[in-house]
Kinemage of the C-alpha trace (Angstrom):
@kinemage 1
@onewidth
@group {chain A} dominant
@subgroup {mainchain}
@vectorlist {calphas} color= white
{ca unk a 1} P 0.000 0.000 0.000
{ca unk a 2} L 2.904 2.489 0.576
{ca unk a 3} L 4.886 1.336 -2.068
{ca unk a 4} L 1.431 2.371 -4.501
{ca unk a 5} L 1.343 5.186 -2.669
{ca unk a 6} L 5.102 6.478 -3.229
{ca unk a 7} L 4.632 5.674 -7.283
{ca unk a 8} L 1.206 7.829 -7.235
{ca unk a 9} L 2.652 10.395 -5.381
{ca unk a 10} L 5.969 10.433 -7.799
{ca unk a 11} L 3.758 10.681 -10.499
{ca unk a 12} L 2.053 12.957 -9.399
{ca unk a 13} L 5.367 15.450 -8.603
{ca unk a 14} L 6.419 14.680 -11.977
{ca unk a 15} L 3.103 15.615 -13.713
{ca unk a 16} L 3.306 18.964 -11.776
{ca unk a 17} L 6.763 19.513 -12.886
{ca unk a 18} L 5.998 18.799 -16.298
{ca unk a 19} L 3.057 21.688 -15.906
{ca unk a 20} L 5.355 24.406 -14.388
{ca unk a 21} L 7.781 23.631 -17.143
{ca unk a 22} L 5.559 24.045 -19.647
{ca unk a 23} L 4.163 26.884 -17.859
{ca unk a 24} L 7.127 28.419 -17.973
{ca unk a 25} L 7.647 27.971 -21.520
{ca unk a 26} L 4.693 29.482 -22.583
{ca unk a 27} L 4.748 32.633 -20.595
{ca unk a 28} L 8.280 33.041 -22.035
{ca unk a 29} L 7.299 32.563 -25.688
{ca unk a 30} L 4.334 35.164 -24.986
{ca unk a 31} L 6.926 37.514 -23.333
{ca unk a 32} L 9.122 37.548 -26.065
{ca unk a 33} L 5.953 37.909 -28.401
{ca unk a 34} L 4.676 40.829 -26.543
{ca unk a 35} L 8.382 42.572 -26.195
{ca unk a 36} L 8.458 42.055 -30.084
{ca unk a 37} L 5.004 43.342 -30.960
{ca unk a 38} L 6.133 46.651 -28.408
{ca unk a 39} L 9.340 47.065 -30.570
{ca unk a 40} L 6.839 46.879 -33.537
{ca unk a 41} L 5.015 49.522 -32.156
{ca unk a 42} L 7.693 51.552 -30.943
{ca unk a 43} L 8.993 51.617 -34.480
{ca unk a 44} L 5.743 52.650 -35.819
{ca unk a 45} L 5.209 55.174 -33.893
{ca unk a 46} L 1.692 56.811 -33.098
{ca unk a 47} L -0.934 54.907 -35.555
{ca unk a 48} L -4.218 57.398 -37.237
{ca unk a 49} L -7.604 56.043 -38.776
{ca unk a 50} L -7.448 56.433 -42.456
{ca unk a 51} L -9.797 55.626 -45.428
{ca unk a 52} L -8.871 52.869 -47.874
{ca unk a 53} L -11.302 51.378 -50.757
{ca unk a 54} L -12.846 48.171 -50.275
{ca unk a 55} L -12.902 46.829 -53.798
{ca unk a 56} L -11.300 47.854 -57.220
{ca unk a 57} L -12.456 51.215 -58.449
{ca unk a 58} L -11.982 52.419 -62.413
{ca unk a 59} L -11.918 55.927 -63.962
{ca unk a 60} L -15.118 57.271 -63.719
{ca unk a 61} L -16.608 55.077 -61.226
{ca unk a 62} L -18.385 57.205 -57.872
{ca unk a 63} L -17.165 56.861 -54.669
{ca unk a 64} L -19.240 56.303 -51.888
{ca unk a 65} L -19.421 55.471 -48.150
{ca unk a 66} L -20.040 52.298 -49.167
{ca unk a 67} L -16.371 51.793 -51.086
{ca unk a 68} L -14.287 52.843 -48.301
{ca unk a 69} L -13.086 51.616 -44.497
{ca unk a 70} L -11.237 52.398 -42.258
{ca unk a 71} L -7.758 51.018 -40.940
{ca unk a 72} L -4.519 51.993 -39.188
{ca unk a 73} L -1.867 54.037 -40.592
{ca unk a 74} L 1.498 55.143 -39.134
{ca unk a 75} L 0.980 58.972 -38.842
{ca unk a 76} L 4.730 59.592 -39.863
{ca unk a 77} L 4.244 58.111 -43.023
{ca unk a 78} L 0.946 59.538 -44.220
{ca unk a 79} L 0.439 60.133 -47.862
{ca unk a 80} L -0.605 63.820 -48.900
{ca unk a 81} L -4.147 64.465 -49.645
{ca unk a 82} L -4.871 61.253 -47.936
{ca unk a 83} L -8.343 61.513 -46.459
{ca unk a 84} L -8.734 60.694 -41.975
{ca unk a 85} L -12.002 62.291 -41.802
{ca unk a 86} L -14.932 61.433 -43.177
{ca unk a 87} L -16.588 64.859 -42.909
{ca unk a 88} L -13.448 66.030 -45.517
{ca unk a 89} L -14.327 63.044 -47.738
{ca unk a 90} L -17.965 62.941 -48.102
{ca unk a 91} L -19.175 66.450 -46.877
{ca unk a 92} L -22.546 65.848 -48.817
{ca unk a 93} L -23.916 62.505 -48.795
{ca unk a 94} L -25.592 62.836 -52.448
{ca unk a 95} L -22.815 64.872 -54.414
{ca unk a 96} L -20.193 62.178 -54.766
{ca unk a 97} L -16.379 61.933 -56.218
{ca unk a 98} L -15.629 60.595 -58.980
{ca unk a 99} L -12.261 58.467 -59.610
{ca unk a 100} L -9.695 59.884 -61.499
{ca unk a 101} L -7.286 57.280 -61.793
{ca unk a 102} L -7.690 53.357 -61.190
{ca unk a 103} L -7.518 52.605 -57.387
{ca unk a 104} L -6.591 48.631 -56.320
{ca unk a 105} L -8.156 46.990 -53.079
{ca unk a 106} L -7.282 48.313 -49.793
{ca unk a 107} L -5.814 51.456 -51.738
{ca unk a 108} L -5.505 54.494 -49.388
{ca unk a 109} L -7.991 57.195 -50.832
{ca unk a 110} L -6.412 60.297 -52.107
{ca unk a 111} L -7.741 63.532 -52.847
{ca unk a 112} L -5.485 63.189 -56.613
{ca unk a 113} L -7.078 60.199 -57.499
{ca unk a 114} L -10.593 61.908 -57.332
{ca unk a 115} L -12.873 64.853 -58.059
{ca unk a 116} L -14.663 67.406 -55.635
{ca unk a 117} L -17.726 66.341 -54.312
{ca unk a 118} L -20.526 66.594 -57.258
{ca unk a 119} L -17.642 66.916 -60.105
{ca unk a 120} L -17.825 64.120 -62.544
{ca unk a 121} L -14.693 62.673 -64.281
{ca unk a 122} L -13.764 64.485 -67.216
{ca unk a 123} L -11.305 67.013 -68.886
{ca unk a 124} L -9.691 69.009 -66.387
{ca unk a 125} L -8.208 72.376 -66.901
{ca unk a 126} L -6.104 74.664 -64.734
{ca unk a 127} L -7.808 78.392 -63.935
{ca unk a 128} L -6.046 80.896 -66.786
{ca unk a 129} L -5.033 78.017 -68.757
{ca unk a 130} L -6.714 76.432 -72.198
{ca unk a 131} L -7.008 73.005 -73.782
{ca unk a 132} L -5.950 72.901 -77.541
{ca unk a 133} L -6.518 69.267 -79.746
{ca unk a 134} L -3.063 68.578 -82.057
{ca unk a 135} L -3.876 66.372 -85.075
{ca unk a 136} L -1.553 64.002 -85.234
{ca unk a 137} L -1.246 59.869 -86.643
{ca unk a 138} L 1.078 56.899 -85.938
{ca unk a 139} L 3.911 59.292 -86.655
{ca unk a 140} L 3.467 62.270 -85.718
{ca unk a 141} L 1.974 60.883 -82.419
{ca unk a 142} L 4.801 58.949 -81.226
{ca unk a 143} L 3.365 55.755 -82.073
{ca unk a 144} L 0.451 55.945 -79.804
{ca unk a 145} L 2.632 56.051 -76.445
{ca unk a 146} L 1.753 59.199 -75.466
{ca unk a 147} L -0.945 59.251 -72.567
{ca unk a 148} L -2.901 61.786 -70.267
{ca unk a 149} L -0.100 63.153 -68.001
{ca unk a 150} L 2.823 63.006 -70.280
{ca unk a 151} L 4.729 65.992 -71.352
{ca unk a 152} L 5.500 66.623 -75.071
{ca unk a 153} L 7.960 68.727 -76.694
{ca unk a 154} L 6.495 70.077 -80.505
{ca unk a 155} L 8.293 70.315 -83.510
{ca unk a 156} L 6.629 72.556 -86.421
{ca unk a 157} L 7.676 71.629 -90.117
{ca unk a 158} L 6.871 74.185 -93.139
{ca unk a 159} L 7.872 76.735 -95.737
{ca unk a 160} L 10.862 78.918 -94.555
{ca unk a 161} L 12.955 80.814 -96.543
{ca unk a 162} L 15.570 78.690 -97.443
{ca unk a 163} L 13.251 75.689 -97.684
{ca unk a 164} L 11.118 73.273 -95.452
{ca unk a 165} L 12.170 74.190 -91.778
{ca unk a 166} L 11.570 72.664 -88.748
{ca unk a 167} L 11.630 74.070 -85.243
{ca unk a 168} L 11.068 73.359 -82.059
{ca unk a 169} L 8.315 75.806 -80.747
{ca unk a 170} L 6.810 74.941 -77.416
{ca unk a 171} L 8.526 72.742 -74.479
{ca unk a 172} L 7.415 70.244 -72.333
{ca unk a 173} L 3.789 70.813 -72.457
{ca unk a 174} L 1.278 68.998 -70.710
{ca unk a 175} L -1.256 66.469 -72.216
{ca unk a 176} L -4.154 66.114 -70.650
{ca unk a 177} L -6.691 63.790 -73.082
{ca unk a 178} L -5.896 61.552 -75.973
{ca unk a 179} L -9.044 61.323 -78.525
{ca unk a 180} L -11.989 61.856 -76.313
{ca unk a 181} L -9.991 59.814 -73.239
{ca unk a 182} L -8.959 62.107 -69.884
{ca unk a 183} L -8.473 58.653 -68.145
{ca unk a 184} L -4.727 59.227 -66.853
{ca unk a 185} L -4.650 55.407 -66.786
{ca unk a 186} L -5.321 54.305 -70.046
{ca unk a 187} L -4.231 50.693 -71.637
{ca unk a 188} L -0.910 49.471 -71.013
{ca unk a 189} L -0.342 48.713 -74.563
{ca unk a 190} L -0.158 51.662 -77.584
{ca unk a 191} L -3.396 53.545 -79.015
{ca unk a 192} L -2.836 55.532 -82.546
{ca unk a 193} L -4.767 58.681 -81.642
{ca unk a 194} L -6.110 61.368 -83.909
{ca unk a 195} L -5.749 64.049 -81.758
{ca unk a 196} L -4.103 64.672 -78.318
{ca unk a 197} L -5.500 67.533 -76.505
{ca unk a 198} L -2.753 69.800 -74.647
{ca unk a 199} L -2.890 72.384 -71.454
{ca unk a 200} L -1.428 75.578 -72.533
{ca unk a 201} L -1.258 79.297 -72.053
{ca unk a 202} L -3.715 81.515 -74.858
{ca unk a 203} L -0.890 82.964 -76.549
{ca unk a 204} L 0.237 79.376 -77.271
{ca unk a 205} L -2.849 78.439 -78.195
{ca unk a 206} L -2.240 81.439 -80.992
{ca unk a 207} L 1.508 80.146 -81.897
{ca unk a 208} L -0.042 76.315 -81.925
{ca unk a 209} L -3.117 77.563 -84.422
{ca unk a 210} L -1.117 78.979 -86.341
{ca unk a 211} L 1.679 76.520 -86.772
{ca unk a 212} L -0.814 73.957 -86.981
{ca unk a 213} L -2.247 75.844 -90.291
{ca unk a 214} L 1.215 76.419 -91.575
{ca unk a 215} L 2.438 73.329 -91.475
{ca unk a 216} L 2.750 70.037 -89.809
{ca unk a 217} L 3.044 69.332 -86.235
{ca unk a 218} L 5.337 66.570 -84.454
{ca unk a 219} L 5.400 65.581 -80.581
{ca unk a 220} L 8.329 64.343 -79.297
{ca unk a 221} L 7.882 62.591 -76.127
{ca unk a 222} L 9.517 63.676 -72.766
{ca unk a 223} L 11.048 61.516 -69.760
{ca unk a 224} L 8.827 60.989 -66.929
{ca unk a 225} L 11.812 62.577 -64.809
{ca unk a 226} L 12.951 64.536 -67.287
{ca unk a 227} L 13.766 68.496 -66.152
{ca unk a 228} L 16.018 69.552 -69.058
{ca unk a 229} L 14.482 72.476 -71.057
{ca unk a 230} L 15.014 71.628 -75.063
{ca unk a 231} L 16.939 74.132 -76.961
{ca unk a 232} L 16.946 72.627 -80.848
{ca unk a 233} L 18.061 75.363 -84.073
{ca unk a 234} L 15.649 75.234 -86.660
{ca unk a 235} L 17.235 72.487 -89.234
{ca unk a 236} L 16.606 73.122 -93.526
{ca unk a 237} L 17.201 71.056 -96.402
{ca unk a 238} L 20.389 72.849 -96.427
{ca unk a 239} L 21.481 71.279 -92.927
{ca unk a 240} L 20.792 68.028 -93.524
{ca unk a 241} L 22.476 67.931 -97.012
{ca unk a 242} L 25.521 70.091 -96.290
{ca unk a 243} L 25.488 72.282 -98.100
{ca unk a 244} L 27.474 75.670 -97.950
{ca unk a 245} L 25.600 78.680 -97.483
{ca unk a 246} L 24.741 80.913 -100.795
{ca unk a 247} L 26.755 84.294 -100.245
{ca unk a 248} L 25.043 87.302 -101.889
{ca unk a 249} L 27.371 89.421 -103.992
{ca unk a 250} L 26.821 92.929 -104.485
{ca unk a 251} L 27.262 94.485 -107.539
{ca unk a 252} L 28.661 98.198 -107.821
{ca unk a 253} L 26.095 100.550 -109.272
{ca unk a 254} L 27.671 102.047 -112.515
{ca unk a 255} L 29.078 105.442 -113.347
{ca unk a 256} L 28.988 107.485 -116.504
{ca unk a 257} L 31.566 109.024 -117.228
{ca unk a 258} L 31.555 112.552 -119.393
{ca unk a 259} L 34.633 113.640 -120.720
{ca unk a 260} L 35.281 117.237 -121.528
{ca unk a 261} L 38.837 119.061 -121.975
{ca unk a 262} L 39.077 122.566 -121.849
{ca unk a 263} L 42.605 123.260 -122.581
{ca unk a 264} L 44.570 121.604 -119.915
{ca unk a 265} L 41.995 120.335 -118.038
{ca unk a 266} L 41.476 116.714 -116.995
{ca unk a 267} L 38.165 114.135 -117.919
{ca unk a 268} L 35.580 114.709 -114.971
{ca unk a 269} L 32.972 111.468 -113.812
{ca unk a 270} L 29.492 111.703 -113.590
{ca unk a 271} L 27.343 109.242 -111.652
{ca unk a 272} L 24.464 108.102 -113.914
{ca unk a 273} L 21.383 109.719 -113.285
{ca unk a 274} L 18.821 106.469 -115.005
């Protein structure tokens, strides 16, 4: 009977043991967790409600209360225009925005990628500026790469004086539609256009009109990170070929000449009078 209950009560110490250990091993494992998930934290910093859609949105689409949630974002690294109130992002419940440029799931929602409240997706022009449409074709149009938000240098080709000339006359200069398309995202692959519609001053709306009428008009597409200002000589026939330069000769006008003696007197000139 004692020897039963020595083995029970050995069992019993080792059973206990075997808890405390593993006890022990699990509060250790959650206090490393929880010093990890602190450092975490730490790192992060202080963490702010922002919006974020729910589901895919495309150019044009609305956006409603109904698209968006809420998560947590680390306040030092908060995108600008990004929207943490939802007074600021839906001040009227039935004047939406309008998407500007394709947002993914979980996207944060930025005040770039949308309209104002009540201010459908569409062309887009800047106060004092104006929108002018460039013919162009495969060409002339860079092949179809150019898209809304590009810049484009253009080139105008006509009747100088020695020749066909072209120049460049206007610098970097904004597109903001292709055909009848504002959509800043458009297909990743190449669309020949017809026209591409530009965001420029009025008095290079006159120079582009005019050009334009004169002649023929070539974009030449800028880097996306491209700062340089182009600075191009207008290039003639005579350039390309290599030839010299035609130098004007002027002739002398002539003189008549009356010759009278009167005894020792010498021949006096006349300049001609017709």
């Amino acid at each position: 009977m004692r020897l039963i209950f020595s083995l029970v009560l050995v069992l019993g110490l080792a059973l206990a043991g075997g808890a405390v250990y593993l006890a022990q091993g699990y509060i250790s494992q959650t206090q490393v967790a929880l010093e990890r998930e602190r450092a975490v934290r730490a790192k992060l910093g202080p963490m702010v409600e922002v919006f974020v859609t729910n589901k895919p949105l495309k150019y044009g689409d609305p956006l409603t209360a109904n698209d968006v949630q809420r998560i947590y974002w680390p306040k030092s690294a908060l995108p600008d225009s990004i929207f943490t109130d939802e007074a600021a992002l839906f001040p009227e419940a039935n004047k939406p925005r309008y998407v500007l440029r394709q947002m993914e799931k979980f996207e944060p929602v930025l005040g770039v990628k949308m309209t104002e409240p009540g201010v459908e997706a569409g062309l887009r022009v800047a106060s004092g500026m104006r929108a002018f449409a460039i013919k162009v074709d495969v060409a002339s149009g860079v092949s179809g790469f150019v898209q809304p938000g590009d810049r484009v240098d253009v080139y105008w080709t006509g009747a100088g004086a020695a020749g066909d000339t072209t120049r460049l006359i206007e610098t970097t200069v904004p597109i903001i539609a292709v055909d009848q398309t504002a959509n800043a995202d458009l297909a990743s692959s190449a669309t020949i256009a017809r026209t591409v519609t530009v965001e420029v001053t009025p008095q290079q709306v006159a120079r582009l009109a005019q050009a334009q009428a004169s002649g023929r008009l070539m974009l030449s597409l800028v880097g996306k990170n491209d700062t340089t200002v182009a600075d191009a000589t207008p290039v003639d026939t005579r350039n390309l070929t290599g030839e010299p330069e035609a130098v004007a000769t002027k002739e002398e006008a002539p003189t008549c000449v009356i010759r009278t003696r009167r005894g020792a007197e010498l021949a006096e000139s006349i300049p001609c009078t017709n």
